[in-house]
PDB file of N, H, CA, C and O in Angstrom:
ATOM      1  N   UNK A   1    -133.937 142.585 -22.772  1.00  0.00           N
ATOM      2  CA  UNK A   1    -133.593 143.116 -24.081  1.00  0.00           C
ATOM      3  C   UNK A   1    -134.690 142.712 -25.064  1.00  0.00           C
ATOM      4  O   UNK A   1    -135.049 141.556 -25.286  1.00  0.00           O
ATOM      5  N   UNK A   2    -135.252 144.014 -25.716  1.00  0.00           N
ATOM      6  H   UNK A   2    -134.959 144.953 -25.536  1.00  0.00           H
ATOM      7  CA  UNK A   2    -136.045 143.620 -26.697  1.00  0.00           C
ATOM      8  C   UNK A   2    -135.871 142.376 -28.215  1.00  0.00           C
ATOM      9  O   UNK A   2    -134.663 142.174 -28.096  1.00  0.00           O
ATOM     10  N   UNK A   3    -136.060 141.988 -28.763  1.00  0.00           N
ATOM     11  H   UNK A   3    -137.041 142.152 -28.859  1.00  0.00           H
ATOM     12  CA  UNK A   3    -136.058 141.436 -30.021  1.00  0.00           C
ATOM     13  C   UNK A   3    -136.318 142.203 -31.280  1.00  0.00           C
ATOM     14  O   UNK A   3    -137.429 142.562 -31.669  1.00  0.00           O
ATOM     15  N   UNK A   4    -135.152 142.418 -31.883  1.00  0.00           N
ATOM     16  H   UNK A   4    -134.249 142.127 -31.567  1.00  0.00           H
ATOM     17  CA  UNK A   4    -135.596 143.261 -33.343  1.00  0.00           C
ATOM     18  C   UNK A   4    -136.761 142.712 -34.154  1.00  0.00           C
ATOM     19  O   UNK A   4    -137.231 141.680 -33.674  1.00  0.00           O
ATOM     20  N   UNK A   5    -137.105 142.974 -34.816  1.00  0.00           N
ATOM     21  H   UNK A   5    -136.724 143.812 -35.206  1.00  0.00           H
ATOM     22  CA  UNK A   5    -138.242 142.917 -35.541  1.00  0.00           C
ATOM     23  C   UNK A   5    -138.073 142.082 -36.907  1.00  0.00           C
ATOM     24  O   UNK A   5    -138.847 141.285 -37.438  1.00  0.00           O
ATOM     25  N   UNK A   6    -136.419 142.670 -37.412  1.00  0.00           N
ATOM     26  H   UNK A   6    -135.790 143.317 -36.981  1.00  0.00           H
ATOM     27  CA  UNK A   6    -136.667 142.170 -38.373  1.00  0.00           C
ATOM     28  C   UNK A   6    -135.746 140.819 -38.722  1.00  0.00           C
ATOM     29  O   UNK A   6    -135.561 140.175 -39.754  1.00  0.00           O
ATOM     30  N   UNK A   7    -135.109 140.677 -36.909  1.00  0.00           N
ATOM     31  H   UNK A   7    -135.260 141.200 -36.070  1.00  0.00           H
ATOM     32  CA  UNK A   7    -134.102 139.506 -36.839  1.00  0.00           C
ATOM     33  C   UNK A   7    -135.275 138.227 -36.747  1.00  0.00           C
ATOM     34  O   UNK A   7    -135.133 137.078 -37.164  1.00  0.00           O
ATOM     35  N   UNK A   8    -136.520 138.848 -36.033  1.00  0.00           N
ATOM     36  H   UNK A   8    -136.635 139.782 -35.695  1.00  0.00           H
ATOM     37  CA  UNK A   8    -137.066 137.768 -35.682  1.00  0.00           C
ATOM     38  C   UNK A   8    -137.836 137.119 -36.974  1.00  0.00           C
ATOM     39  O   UNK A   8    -138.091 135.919 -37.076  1.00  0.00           O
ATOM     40  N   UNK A   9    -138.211 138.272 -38.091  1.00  0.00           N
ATOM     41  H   UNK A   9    -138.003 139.247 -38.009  1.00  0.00           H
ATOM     42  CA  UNK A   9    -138.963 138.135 -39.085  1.00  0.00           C
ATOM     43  C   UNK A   9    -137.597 137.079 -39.725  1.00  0.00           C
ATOM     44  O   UNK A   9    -137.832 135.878 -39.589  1.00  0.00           O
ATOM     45  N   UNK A  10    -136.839 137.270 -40.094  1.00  0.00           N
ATOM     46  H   UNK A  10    -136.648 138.246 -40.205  1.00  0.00           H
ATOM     47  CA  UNK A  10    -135.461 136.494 -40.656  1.00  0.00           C
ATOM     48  C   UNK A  10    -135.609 135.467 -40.293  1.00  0.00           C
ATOM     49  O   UNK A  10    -136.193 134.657 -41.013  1.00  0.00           O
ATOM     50  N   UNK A  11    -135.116 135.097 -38.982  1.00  0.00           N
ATOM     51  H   UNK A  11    -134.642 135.755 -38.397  1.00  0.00           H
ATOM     52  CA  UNK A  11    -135.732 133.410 -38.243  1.00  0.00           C
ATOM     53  C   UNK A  11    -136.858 132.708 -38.336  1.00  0.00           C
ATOM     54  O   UNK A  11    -136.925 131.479 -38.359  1.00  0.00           O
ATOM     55  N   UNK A  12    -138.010 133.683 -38.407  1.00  0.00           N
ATOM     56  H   UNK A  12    -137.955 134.682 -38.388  1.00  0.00           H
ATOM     57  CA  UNK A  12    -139.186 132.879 -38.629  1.00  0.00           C
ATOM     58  C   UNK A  12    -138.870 132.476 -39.620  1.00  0.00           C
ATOM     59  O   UNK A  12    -138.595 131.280 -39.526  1.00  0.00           O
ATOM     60  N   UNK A  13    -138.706 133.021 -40.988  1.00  0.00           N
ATOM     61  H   UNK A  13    -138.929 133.993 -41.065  1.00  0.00           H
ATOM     62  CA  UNK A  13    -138.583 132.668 -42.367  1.00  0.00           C
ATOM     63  C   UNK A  13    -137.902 131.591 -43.136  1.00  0.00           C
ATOM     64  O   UNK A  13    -138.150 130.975 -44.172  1.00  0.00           O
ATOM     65  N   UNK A  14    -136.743 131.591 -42.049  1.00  0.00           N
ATOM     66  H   UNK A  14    -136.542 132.091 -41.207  1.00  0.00           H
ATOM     67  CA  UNK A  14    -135.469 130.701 -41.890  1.00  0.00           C
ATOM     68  C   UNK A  14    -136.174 129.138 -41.299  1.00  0.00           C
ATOM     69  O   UNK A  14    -136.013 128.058 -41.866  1.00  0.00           O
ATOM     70  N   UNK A  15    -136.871 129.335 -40.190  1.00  0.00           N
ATOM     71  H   UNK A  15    -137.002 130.213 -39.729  1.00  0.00           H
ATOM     72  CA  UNK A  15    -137.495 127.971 -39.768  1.00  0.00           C
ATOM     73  C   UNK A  15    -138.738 127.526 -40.541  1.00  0.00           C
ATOM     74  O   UNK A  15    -138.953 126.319 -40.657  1.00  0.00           O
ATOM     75  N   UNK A  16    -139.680 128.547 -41.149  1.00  0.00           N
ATOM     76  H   UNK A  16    -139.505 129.528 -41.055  1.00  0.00           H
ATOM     77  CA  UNK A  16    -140.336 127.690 -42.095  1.00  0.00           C
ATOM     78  C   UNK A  16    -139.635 126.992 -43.281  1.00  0.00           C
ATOM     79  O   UNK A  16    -139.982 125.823 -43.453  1.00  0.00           O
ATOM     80  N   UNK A  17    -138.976 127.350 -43.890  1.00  0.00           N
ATOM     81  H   UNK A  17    -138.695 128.300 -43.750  1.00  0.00           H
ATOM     82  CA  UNK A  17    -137.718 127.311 -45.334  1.00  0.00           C
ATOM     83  C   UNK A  17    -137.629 125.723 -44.373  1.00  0.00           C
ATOM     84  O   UNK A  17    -138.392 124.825 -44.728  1.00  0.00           O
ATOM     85  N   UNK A  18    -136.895 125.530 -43.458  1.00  0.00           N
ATOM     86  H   UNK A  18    -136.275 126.260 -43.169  1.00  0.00           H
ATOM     87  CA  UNK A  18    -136.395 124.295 -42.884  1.00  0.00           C
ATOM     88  C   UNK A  18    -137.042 123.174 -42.522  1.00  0.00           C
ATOM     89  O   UNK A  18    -136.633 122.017 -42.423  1.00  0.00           O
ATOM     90  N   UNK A  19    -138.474 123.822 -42.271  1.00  0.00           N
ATOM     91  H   UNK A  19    -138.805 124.762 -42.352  1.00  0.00           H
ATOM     92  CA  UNK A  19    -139.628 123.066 -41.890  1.00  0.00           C
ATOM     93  C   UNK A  19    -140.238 122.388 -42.883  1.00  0.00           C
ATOM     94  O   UNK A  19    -140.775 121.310 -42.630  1.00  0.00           O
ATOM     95  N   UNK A  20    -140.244 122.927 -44.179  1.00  0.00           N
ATOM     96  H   UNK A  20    -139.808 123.803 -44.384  1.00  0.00           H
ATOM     97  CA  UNK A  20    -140.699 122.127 -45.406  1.00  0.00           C
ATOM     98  C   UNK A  20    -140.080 121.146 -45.539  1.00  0.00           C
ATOM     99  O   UNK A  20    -140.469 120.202 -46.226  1.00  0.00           O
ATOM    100  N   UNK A  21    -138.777 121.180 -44.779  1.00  0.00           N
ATOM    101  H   UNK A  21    -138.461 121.947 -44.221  1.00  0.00           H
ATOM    102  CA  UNK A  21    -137.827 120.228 -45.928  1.00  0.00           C
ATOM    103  C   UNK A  21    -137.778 119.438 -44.428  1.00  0.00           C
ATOM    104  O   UNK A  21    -136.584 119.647 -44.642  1.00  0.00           O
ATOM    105  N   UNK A  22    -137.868 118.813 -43.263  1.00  0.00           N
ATOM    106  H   UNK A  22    -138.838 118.643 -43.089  1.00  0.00           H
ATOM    107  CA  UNK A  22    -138.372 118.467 -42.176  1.00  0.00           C
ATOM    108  C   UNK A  22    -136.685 118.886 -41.948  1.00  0.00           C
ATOM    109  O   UNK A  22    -136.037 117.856 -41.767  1.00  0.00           O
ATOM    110  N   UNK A  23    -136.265 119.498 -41.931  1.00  0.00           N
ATOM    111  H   UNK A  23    -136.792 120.335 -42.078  1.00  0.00           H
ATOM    112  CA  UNK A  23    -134.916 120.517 -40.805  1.00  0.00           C
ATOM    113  C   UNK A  23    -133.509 119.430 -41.544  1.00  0.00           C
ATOM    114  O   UNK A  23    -132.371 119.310 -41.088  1.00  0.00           O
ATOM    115  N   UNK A  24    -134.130 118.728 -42.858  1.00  0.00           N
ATOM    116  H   UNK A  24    -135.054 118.825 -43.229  1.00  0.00           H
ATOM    117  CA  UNK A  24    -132.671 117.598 -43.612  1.00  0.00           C
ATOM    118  C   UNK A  24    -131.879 118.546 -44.122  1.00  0.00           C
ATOM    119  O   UNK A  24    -132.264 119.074 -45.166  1.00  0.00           O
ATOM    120  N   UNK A  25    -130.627 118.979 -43.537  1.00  0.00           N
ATOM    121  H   UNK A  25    -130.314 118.550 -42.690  1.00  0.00           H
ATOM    122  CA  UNK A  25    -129.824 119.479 -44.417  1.00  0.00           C
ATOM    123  C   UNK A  25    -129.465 119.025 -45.816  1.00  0.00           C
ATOM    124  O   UNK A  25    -129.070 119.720 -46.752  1.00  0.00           O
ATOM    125  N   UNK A  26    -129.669 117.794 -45.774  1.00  0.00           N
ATOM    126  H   UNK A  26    -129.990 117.230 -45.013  1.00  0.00           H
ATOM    127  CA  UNK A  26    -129.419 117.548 -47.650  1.00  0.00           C
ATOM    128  C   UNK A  26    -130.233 118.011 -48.462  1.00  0.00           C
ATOM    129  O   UNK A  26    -129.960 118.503 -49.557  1.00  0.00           O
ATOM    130  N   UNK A  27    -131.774 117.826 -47.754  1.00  0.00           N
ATOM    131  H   UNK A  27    -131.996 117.427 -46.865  1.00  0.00           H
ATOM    132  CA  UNK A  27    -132.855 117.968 -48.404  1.00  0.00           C
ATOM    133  C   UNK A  27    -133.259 119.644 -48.531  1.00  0.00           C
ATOM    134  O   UNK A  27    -134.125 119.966 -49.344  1.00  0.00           O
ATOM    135  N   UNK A  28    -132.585 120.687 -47.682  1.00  0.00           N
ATOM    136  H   UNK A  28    -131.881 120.425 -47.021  1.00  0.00           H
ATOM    137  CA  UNK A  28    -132.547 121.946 -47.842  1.00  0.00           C
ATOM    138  C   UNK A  28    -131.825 122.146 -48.952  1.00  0.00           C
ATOM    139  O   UNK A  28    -132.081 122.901 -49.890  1.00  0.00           O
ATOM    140  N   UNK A  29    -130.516 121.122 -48.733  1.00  0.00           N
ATOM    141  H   UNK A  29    -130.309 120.509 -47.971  1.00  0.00           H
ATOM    142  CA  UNK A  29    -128.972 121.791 -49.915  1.00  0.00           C
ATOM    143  C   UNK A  29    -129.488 121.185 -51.201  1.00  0.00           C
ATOM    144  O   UNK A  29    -128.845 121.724 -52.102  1.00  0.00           O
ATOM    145  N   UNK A  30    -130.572 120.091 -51.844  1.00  0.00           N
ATOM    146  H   UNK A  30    -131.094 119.654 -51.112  1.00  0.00           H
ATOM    147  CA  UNK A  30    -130.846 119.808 -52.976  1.00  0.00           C
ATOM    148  C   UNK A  30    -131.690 120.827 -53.654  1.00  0.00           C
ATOM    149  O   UNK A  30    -131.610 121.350 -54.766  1.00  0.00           O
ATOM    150  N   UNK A  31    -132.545 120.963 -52.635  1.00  0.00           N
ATOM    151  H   UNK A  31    -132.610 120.538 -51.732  1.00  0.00           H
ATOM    152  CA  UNK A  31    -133.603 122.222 -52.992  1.00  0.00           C
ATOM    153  C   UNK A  31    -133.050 123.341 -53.354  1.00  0.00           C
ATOM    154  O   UNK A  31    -133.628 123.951 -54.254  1.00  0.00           O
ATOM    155  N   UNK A  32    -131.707 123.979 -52.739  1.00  0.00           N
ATOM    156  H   UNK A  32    -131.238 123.484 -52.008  1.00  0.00           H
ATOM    157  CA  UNK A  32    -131.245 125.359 -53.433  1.00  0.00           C
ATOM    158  C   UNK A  32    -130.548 125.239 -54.039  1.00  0.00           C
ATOM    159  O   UNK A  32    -130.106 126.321 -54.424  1.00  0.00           O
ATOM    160  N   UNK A  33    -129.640 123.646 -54.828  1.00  0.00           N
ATOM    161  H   UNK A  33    -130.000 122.767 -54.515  1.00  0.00           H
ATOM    162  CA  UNK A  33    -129.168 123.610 -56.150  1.00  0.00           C
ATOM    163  C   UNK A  33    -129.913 123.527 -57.068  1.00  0.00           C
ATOM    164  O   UNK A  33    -129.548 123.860 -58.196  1.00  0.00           O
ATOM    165  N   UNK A  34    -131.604 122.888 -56.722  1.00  0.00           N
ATOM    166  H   UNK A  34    -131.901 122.618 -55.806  1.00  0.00           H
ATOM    167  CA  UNK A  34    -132.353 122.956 -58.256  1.00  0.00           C
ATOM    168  C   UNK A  34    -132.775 124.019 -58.617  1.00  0.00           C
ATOM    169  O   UNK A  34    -132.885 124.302 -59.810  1.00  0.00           O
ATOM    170  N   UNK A  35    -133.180 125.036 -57.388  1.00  0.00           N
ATOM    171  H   UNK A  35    -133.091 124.807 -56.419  1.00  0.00           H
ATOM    172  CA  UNK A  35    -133.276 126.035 -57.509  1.00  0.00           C
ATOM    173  C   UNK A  35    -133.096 127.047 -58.443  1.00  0.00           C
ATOM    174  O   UNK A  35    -133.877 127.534 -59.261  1.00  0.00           O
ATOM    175  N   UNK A  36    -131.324 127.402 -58.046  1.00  0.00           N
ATOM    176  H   UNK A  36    -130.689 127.006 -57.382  1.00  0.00           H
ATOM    177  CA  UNK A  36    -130.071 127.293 -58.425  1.00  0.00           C
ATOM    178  C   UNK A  36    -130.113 126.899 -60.581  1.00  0.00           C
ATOM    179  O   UNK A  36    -129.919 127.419 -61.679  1.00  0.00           O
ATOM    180  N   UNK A  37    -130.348 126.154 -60.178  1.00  0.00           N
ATOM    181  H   UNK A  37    -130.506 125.731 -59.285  1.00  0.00           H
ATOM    182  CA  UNK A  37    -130.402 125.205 -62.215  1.00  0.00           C
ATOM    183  C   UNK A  37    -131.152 126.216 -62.354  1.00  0.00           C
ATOM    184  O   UNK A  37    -130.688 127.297 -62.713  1.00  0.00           O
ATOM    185  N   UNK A  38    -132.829 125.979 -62.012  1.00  0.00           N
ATOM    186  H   UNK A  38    -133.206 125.101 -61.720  1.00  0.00           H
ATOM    187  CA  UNK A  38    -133.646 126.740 -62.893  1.00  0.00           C
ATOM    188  C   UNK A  38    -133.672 128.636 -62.895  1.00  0.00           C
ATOM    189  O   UNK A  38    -134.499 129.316 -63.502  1.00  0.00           O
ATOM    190  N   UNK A  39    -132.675 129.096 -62.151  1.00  0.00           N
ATOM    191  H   UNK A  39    -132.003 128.544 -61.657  1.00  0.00           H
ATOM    192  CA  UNK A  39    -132.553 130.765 -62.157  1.00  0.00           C
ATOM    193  C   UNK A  39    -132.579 130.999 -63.501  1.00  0.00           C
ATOM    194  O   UNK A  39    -133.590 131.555 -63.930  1.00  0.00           O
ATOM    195  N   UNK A  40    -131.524 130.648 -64.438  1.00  0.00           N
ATOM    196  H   UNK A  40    -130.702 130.197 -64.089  1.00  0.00           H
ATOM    197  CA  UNK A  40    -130.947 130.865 -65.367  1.00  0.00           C
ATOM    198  C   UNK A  40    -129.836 132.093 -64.922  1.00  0.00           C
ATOM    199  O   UNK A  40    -129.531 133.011 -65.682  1.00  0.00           O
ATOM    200  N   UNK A  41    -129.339 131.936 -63.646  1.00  0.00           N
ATOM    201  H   UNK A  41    -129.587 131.190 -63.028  1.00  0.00           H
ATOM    202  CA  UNK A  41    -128.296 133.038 -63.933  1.00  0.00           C
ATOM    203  C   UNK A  41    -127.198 132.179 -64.346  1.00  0.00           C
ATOM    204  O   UNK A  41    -127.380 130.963 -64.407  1.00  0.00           O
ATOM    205  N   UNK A  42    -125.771 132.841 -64.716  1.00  0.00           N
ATOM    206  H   UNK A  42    -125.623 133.829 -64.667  1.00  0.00           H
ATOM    207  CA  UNK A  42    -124.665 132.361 -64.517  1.00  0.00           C
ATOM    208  C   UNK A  42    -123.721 132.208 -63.931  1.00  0.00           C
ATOM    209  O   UNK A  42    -122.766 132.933 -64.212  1.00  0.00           O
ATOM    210  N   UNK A  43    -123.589 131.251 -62.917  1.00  0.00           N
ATOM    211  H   UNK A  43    -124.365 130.663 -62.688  1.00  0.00           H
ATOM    212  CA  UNK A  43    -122.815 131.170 -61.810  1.00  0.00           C
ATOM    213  C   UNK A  43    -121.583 130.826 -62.095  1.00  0.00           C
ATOM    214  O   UNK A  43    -121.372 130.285 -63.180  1.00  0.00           O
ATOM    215  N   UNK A  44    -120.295 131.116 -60.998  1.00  0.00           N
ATOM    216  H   UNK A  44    -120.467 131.557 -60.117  1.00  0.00           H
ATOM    217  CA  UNK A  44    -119.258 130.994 -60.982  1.00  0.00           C
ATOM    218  C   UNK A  44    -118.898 130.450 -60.109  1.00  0.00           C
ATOM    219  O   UNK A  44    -119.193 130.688 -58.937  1.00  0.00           O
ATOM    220  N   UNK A  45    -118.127 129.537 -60.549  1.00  0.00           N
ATOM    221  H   UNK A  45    -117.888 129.344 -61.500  1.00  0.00           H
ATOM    222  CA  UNK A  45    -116.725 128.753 -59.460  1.00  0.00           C
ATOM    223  C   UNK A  45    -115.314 129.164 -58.888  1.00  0.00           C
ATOM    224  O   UNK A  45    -114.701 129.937 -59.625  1.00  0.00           O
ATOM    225  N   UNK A  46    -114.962 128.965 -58.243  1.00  0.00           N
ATOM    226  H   UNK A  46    -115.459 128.337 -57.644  1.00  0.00           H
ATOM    227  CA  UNK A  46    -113.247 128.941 -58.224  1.00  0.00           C
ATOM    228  C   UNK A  46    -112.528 128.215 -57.678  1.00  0.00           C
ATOM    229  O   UNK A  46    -112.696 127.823 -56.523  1.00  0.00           O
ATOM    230  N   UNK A  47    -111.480 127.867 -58.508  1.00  0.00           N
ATOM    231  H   UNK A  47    -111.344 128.185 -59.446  1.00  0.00           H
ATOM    232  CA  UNK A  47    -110.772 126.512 -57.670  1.00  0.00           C
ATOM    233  C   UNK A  47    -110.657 127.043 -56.274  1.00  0.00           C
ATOM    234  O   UNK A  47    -110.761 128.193 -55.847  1.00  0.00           O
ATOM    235  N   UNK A  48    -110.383 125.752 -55.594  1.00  0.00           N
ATOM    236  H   UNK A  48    -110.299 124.818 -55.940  1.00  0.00           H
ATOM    237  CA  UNK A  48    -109.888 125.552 -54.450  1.00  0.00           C
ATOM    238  C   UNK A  48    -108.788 126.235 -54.393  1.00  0.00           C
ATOM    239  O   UNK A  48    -108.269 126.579 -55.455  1.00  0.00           O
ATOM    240  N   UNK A  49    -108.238 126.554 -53.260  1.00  0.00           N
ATOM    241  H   UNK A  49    -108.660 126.275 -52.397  1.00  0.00           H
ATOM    242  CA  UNK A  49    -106.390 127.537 -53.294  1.00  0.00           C
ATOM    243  C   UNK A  49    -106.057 127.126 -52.207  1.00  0.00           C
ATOM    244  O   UNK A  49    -106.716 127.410 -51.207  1.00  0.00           O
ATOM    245  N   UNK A  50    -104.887 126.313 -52.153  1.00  0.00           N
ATOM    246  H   UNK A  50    -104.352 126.082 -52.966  1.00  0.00           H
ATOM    247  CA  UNK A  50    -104.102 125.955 -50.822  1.00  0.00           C
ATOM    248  C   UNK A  50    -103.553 127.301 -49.709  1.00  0.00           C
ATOM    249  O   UNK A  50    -102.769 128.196 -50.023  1.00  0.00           O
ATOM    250  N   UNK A  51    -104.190 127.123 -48.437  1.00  0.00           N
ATOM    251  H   UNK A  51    -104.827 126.396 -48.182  1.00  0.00           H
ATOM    252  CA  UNK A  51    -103.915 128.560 -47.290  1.00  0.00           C
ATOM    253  C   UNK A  51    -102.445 128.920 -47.619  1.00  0.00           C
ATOM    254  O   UNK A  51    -101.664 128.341 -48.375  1.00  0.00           O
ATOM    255  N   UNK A  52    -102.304 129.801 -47.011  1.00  0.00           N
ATOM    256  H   UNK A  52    -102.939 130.271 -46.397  1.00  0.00           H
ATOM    257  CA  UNK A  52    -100.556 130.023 -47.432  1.00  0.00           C
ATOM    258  C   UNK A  52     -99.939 130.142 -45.654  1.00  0.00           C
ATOM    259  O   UNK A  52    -100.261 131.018 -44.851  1.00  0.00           O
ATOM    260  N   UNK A  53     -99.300 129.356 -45.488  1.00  0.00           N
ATOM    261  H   UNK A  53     -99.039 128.644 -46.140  1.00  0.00           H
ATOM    262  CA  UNK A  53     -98.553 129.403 -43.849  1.00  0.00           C
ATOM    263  C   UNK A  53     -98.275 130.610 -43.523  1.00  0.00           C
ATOM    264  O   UNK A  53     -97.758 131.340 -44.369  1.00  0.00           O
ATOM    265  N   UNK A  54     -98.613 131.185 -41.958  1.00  0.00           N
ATOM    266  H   UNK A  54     -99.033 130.591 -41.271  1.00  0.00           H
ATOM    267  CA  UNK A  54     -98.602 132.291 -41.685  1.00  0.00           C
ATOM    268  C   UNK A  54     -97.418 131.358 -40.582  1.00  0.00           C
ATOM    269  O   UNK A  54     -97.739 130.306 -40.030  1.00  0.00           O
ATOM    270  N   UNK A  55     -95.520 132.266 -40.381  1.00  0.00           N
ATOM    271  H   UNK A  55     -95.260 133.121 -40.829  1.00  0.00           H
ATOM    272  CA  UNK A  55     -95.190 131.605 -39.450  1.00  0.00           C
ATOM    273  C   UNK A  55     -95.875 132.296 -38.065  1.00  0.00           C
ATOM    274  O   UNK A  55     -96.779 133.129 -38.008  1.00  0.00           O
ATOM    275  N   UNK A  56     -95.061 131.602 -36.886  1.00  0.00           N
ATOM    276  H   UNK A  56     -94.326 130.926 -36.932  1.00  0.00           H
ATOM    277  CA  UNK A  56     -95.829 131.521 -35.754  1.00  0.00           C
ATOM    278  C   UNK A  56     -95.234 132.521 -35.432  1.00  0.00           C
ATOM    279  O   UNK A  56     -94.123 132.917 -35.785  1.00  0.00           O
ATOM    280  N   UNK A  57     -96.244 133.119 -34.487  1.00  0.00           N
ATOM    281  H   UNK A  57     -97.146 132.797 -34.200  1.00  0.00           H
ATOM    282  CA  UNK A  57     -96.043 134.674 -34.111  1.00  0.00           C
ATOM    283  C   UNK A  57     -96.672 135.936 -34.389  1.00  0.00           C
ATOM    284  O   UNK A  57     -96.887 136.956 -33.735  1.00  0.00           O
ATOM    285  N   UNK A  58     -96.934 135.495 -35.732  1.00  0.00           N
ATOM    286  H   UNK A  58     -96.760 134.666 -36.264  1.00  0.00           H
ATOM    287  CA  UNK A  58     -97.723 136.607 -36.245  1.00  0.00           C
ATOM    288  C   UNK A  58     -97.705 136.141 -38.029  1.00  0.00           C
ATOM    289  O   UNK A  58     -97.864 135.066 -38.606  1.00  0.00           O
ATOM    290  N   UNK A  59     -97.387 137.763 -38.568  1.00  0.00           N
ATOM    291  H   UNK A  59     -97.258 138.636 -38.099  1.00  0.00           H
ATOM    292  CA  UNK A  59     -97.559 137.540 -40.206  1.00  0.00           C
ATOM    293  C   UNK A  59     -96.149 138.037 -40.656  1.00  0.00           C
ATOM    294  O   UNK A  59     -95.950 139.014 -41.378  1.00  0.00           O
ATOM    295  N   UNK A  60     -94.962 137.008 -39.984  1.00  0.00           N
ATOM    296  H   UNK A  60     -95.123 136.214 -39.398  1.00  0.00           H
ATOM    297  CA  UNK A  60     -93.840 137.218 -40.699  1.00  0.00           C
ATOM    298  C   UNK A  60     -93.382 138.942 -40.202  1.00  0.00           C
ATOM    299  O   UNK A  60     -92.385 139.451 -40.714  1.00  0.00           O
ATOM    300  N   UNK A  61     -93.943 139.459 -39.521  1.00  0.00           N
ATOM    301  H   UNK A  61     -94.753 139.045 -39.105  1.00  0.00           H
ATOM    302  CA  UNK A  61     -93.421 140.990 -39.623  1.00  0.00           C
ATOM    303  C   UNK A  61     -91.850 140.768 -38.660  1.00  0.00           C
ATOM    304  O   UNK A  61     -91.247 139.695 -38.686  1.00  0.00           O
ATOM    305  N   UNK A  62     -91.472 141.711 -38.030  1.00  0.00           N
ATOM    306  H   UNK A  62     -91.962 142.583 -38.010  1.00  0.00           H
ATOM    307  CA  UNK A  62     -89.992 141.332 -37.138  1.00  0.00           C
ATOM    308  C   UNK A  62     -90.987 141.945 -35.915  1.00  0.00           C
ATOM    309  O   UNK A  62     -91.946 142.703 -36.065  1.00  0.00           O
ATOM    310  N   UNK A  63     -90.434 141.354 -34.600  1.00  0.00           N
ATOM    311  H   UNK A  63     -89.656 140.739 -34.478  1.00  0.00           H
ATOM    312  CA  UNK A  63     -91.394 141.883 -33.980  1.00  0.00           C
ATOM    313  C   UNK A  63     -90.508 142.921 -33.224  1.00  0.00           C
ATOM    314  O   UNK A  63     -89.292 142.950 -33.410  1.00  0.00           O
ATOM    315  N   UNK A  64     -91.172 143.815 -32.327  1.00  0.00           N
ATOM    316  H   UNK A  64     -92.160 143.792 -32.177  1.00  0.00           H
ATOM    317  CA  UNK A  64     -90.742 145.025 -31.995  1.00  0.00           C
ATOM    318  C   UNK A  64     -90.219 145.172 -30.244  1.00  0.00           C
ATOM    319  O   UNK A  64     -90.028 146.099 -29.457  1.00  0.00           O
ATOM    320  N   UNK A  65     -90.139 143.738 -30.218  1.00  0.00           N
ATOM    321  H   UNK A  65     -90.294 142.985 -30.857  1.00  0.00           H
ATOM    322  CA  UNK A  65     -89.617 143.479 -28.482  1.00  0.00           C
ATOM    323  C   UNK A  65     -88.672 142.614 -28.714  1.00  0.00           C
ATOM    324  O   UNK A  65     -88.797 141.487 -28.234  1.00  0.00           O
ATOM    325  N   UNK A  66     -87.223 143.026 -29.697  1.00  0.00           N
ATOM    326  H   UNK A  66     -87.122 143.941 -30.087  1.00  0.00           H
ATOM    327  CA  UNK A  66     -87.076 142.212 -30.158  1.00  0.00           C
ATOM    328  C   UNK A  66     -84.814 142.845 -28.999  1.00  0.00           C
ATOM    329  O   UNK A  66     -83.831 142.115 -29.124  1.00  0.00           O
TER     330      UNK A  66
END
């Protein structure tokens, strides 16, 4: 199977980006919050939201082998 072209162009891009920062995930994740600061866009948050219980079986429907 060939290799797309532009998956591989993506990965390369992806491993230099990682390579600067010697592959530290912190040191990647500091770099795209200062980043981040100096855009000047305006970013948004949203709280956290507790999952909501799905019971077991499915999603509450009645089931049909019933």
């Amino acid at each position: 199977m060939s290799e797309d072209p532009i998956v591989a162009e993506v990965r390369r891009i992806r491993d230099e980006h990682a390579a600067r920062y010697d592959y530290n995930l912190r040191k990647i994740y500091e770099a795209l919050k200062e980043r981040e600061k100096r855009s000047g866009r305006k970013l948004v948050s949203y709280p956290s939201r507790e999952p909501k219980l799905v019971p077991a079986g499915g999603r509450g429907r009645a089931s049909s082998h019933d």
